[in-house]
N, C-alpha and C positions, 0 to 999 in steps of 0.2 A: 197289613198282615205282619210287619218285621214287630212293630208293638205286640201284636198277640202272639206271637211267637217270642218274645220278652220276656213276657209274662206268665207263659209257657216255662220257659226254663227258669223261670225264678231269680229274674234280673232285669225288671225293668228302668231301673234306673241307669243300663248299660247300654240301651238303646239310644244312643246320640244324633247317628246317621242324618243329616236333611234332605227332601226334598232334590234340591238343589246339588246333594253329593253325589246323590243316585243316581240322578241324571247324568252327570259326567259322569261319573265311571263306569255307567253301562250304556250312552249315546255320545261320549266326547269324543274328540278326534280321532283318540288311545285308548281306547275300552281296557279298562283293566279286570272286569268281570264281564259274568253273562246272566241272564236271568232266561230260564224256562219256565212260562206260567197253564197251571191249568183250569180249565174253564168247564163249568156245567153249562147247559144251552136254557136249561129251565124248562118249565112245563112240569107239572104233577103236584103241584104247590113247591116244587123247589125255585128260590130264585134264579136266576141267569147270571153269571158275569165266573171272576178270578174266586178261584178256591184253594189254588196254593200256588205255592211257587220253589223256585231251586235256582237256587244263585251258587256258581262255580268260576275257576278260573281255573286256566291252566300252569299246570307245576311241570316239573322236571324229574328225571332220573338219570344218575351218574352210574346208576349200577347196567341197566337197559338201555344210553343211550336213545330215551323217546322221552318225548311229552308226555304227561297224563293229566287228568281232570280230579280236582281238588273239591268236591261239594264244600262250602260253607257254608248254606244252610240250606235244611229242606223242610217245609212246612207246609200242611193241609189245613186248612179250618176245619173245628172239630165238628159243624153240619155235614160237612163232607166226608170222614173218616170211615174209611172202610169201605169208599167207593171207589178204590183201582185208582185214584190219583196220586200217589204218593210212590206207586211199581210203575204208573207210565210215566214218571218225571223219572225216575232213576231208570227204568228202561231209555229213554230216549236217553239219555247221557251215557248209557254203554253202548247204544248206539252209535254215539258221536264220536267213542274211544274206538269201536274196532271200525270206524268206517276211516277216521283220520291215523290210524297206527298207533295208537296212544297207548302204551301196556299197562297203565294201573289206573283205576278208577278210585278214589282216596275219600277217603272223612272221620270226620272226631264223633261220637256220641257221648251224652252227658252218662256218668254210670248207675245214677239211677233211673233213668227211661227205659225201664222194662218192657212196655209195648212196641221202641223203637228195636232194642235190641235184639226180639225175638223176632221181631220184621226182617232187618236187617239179617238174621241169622237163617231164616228163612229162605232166602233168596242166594245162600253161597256165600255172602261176607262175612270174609275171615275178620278174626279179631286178633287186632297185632297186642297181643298183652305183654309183649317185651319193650314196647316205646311207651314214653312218656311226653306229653306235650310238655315244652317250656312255652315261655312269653316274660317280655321284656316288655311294660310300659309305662307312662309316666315317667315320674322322677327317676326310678334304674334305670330306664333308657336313655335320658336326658344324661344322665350322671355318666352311662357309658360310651356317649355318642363324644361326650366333653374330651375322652382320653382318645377319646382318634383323632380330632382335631386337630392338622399341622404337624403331625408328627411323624416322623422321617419313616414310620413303619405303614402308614398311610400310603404314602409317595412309592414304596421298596413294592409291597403288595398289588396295586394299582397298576404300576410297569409289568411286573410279572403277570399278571393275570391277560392286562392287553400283548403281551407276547403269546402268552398262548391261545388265545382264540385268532392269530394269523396264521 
């Protein structure tokens, strides 16, 4: 499904992810994401089995003081669409926000997904048109990870910061 969902946004050549990464990051020691999948049971000529999925992790805020949950991505298969899986994957994850304290439930959308964003708009999510995603990768990150290396502003930073979390 993370392929058809590639392909979906018009970037399959951006789908990297293995098997193998997947695994550990949502069954290794340290999960650093979560996956909620949903499933048809089949019967009426519909197959059985996964029909989409919602991989998230949790983020933070400095403003509230709480966790919140970060969707990065959510995807139905288009057999599926319009069958209530795509509001019970983001219902159970506002779920998951007001049963753990979590104040913001967050995510990006592509700006021309018109059917998502009317979904989306549907349901109460606000649209923050005053942020802007950045991202850092490849060679700018490389390039900017080079000027933190060893240097005394590294070390100044690093001190101060584990003072404050005592």
């Amino acid at each position: 499904m993370i392929r058809e969902l590639a392909d979906y946004e018009r970037a399959p050549q951006e789908a990297k992810a293995t098997e193998e990464q997947l695994r550990e990051a949502l069954f290794g020691a340290h999960p650093a994401v979560f996956a909620l999948i949903a499933e048809e049971a089949g019967g009426a000529g519909k197959p059985a089995g996964p029909v989409g999925f919602a991989l998230w992790f949790r983020n933070f805020s400095t403003w509230t003081g709480t966790h919140g949950v970060y969707l990065e991505d959510l995807y139905v298969t288009p057999r599926a669409r319009g069958g209530g899986h795509g509001k019970a994957l983001l219902a159970e994850l506002a779920r998951i926000c007001v049963e753990r304290g979590y104040a913001r439930f967050e995510w990006s959308v592509l700006d021309w997904n018109e059917p998502a964003i009317g979904f989306y708009a549907a349901i109460g999510a606000e649209a923050m048109d005053e942020w802007t995603v950045r991202r850092l990768s490849g060679e700018p990150l490389r390039a900017l990870a080079a000027q933190a290396m060893g240097t005394a502003v590294t070390s100044d930073f690093l001190s101060e910061a584990t003072s404050l979390s005592n």
